[in-house]
Structure formats: C-alpha cells, structure tokens
C-alpha positions as CSV (number, residue, x, y, z in Angstrom):
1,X,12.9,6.0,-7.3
2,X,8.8,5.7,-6.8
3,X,8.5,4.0,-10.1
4,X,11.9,2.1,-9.9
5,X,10.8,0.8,-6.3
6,X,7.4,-0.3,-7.9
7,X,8.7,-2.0,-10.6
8,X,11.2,-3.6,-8.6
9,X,8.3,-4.8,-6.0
10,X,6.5,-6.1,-9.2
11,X,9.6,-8.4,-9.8
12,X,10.0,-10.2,-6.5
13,X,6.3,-11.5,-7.2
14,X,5.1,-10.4,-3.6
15,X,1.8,-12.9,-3.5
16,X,1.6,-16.2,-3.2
17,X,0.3,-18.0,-6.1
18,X,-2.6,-20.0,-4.4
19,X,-3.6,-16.5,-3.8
20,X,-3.5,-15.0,-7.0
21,X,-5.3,-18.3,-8.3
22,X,-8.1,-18.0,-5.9
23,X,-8.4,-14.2,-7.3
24,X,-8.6,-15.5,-10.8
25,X,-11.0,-18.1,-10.1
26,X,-13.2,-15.1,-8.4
27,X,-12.7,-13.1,-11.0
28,X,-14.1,-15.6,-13.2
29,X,-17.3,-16.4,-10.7
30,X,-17.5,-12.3,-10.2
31,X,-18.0,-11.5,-13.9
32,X,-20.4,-14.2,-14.1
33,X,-22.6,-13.4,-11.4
34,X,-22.5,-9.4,-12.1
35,X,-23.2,-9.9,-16.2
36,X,-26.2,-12.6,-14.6
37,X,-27.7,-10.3,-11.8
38,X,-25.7,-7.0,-12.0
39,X,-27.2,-5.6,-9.1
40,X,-26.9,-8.4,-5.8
41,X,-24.4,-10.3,-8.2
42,X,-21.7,-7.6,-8.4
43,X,-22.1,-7.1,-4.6
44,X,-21.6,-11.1,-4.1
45,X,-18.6,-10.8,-6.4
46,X,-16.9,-7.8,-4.6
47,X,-17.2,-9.6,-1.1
48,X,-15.4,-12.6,-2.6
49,X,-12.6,-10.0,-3.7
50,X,-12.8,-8.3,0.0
51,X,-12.3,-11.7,1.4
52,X,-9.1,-12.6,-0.7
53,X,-7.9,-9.1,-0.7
54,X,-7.5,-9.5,3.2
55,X,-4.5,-12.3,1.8
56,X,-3.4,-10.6,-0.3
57,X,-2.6,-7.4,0.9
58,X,-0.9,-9.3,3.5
59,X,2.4,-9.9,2.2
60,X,4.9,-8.8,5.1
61,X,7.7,-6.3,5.1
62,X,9.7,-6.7,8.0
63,X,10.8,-10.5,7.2
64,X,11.9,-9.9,3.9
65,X,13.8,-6.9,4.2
66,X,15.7,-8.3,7.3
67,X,16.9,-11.4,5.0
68,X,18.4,-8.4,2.4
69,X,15.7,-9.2,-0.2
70,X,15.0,-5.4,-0.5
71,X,18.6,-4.1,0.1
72,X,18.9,-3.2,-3.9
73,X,16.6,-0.4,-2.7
74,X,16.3,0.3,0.8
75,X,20.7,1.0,0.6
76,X,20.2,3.3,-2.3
77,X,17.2,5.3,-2.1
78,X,17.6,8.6,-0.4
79,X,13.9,8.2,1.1
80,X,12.3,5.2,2.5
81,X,8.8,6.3,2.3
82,X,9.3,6.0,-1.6
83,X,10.0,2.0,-1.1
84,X,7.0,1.1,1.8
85,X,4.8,3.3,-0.7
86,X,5.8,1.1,-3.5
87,X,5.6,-2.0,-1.4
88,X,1.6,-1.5,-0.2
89,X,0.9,-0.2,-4.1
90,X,2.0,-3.6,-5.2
91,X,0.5,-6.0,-2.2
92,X,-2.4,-4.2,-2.9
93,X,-2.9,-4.5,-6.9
94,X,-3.8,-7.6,-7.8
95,X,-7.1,-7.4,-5.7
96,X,-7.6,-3.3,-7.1
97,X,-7.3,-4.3,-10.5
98,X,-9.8,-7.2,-10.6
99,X,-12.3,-5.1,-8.1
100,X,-12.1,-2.4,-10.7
101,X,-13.0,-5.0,-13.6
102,X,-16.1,-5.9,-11.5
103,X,-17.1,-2.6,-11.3
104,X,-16.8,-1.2,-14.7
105,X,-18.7,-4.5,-15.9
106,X,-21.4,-4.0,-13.6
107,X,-21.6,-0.8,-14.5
108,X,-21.4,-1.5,-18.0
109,X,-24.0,-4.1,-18.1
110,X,-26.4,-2.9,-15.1
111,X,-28.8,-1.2,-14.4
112,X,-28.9,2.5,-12.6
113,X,-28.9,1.1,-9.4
114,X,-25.7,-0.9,-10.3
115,X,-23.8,2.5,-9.5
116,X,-24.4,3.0,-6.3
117,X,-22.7,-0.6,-5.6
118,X,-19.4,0.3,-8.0
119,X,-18.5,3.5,-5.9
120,X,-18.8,5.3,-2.5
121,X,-19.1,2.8,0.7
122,X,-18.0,-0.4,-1.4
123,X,-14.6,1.5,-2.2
124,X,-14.1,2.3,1.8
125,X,-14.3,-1.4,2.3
126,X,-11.7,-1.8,-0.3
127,X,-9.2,0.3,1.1
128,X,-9.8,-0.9,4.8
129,X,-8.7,-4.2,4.0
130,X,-6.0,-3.0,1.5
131,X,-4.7,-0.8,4.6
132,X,-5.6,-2.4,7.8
133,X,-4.3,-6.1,6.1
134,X,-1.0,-4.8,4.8
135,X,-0.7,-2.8,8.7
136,X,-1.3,-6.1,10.5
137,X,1.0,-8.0,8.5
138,X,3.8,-5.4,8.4
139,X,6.0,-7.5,10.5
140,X,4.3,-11.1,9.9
141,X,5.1,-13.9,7.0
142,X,3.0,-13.1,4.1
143,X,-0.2,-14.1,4.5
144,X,-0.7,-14.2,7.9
145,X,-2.6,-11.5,8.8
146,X,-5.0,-12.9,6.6
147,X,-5.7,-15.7,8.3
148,X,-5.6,-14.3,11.8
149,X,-8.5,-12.0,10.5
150,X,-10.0,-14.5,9.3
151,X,-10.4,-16.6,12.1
152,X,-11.4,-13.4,14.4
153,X,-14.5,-12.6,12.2
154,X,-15.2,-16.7,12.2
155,X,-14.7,-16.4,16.2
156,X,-17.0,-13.4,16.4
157,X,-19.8,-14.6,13.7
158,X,-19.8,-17.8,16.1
159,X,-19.7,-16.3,19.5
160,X,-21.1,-12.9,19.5
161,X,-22.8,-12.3,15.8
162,X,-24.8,-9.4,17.2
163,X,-21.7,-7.2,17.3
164,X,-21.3,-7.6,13.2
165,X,-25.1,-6.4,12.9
166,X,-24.1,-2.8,14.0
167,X,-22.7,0.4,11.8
168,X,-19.9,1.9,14.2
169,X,-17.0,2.6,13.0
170,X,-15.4,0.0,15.1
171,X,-17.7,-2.8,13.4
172,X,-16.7,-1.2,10.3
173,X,-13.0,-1.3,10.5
174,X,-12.8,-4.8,12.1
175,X,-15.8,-5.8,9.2
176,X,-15.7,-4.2,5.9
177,X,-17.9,-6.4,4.7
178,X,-21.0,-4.2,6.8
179,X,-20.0,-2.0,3.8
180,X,-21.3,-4.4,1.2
181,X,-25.0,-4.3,1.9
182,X,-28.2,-2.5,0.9
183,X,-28.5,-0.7,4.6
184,X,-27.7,2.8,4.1
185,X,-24.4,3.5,6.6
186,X,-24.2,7.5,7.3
187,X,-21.4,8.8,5.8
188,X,-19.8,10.1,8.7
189,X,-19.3,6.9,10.6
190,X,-17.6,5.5,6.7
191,X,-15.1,8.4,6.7
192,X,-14.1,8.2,10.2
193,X,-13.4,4.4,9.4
194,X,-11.8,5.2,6.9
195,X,-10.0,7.9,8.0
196,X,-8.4,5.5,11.4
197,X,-7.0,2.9,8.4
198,X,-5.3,5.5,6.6
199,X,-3.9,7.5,10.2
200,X,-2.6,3.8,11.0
201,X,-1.0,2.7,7.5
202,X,0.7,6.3,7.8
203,X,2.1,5.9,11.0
204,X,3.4,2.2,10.1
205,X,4.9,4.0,7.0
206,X,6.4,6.8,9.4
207,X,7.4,4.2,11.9
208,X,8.9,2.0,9.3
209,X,11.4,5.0,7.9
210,X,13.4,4.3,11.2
211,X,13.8,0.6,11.5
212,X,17.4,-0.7,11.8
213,X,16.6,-3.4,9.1
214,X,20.1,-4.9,9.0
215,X,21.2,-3.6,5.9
216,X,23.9,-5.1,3.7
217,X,26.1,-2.2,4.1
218,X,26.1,-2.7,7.9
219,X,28.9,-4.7,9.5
C-alpha cells in the first residue's frame, strides 16, 4: 500500500504547474550560480528552492479527499497513515529532488567549504518548510499556505525586521531562511526547531487518521 499510495499520489499531478515551472526556471538559475560561485552561489540557489518549496509543499489534503479524489485509496487501505505519508512524500518531491541536484553540483564543482552549505543547518531549513508548509495547508486549497507565509515574512520584514535577525527557534521555524547564512546557529536551537515541525506534521498525520472524510462508501 505505501508504494501503491505513492504512485497513485504521483498520478493525480499534486502541484500546480506555474509551480513546477518556477522550480525549473530555479533550477536552471541555481546550477548556474553554484557551477559560477559554488560557495555564496549555491546558498543563493537553495533560498530560491526554500522560497518555492513553501508552494509547493502546500498542496492541500482535506479539499481533495472530501470531493472523493482519494477514495481509490483512503476506502481500501487498511491504514491511513500509509496514504497522508505518501501524500507529504509526493508534495514534497519536486522541491527535494532539485535541492539535492544543487547540492551534489556544488559539491561536485566547489570548493571544501562548499560542504558545509550541502548538509547540516541548510537541510533543517528544507524539511521545516517541507513540514510546516504541507501542516498549514492540510485543510487549505493548494497553494495557499504558501502565500499566507508569504505575506507574513513580507509583513514582518516590513514592520518589525529585527525579529528575523535573531536565532531562536521560534525565528527559525517561522524563517528557515536564518538557516541559509554564514552565522553559525548552535545546534541545539536547529534540532529543537526541527524537532517542533516534525512533533506537528505527526500530530496532523495522527489527527488526520480520524477524519470523517465523506467517503464513497458512506450513504
């Protein structure tokens, strides 16, 4: 059922395509500006794929699965946890796969230092988004979460910049992008952060297992 669910998920094209032709247009700009500057360039290119990846992970699984679109699964499987796993794997691929291209360029073509962008904090950031964007848009249309993120970070950039300068966890989780930066973060406050998105995309998957979704087989 895991791989039936994710190849199933793959089908029903979960992103929009604007989205997946921004990533492939940052793709593009990313390789470029890692293979130019490996160092700063990679970093430039894996905020661009933090930014879209906070779309893209976005793609809403309430909505859907109360219009029946997932009832080939969730009436069949004997476990839902299989299906919302599948479900984030997929939302989240598109922006894994190319973040892992940038990274094993840069890594290929850097130098030493290069390595210390590719893994470790820059990875956190990744799966804060990938968690915390998929969370927020559980029971959303796709893509919203995305913007409403969005337009908080704008909000707070504009009114209150200061509290983007600091390294708490809080910061962290509400700006990934703190991860993306030269400034050593201590590791403890990256965990933590860390830690809260996954404790909050495994409650939404516990939560989730027990939703009357209005299945097909219901009267």
């Amino acid at each position: 059922m895991p791989a039936s669910a994710f190849r199933y998920f793959l089908t029903l094209r979960l992103h929009a395509p604007y989205a997946l032709t921004i990533l492939l247009v940052v793709l593009v700009v990313g390789l470029y500006l890692t293979v130019a500057n490996p160092p700063t360039g990679l970093d430039d290119g894996l905020g661009m794929v933090l930014f879209v990846q906070m779309f893209l992970a976005s793609t809403g699984f309430m909505e859907p699965a109360r219009r029946g679109h997932f009832d080939p699964l969730l009436t069949v499987s004997q476990s839902r946890a299989y299906v919302i796993a599948a479900h984030w794997l997929v939302s989240i691929l598109p922006g894994v796969v190319v973040w892992s291209l940038l990274c094993a360029v840069g890594v290929a073509t850097g130098a030493s230092a290069t390595w210390t962008r590719a893994f470790g904090a820059r990875w956190a950031a990744l799966f804060i988004v990938s968690a915390l964007a998929w969370v927020v848009g559980f029971g959303m249309t796709r893509g919203t979460a995305g913007f409403l993120w969005t337009a908080a970070l704008f909000a707070t950039a504009l009114q209150r910049s200061e509290l983007l300068t600091s390294d708490s966890p809080a910061v962290i989780l509400f700006c990934p992008f703190v991860l993306i930066r030269n400034d050593p973060i201590e590791t403890w406050r990256i965990v933590f952060a860390a830690g809260l998105a996954l404790v909050s995309l495994l409650l939404v998957w516990g939560h989730a297992r027990n939703l009357d979704l209005y299945l097909v087989e219901q009267s």
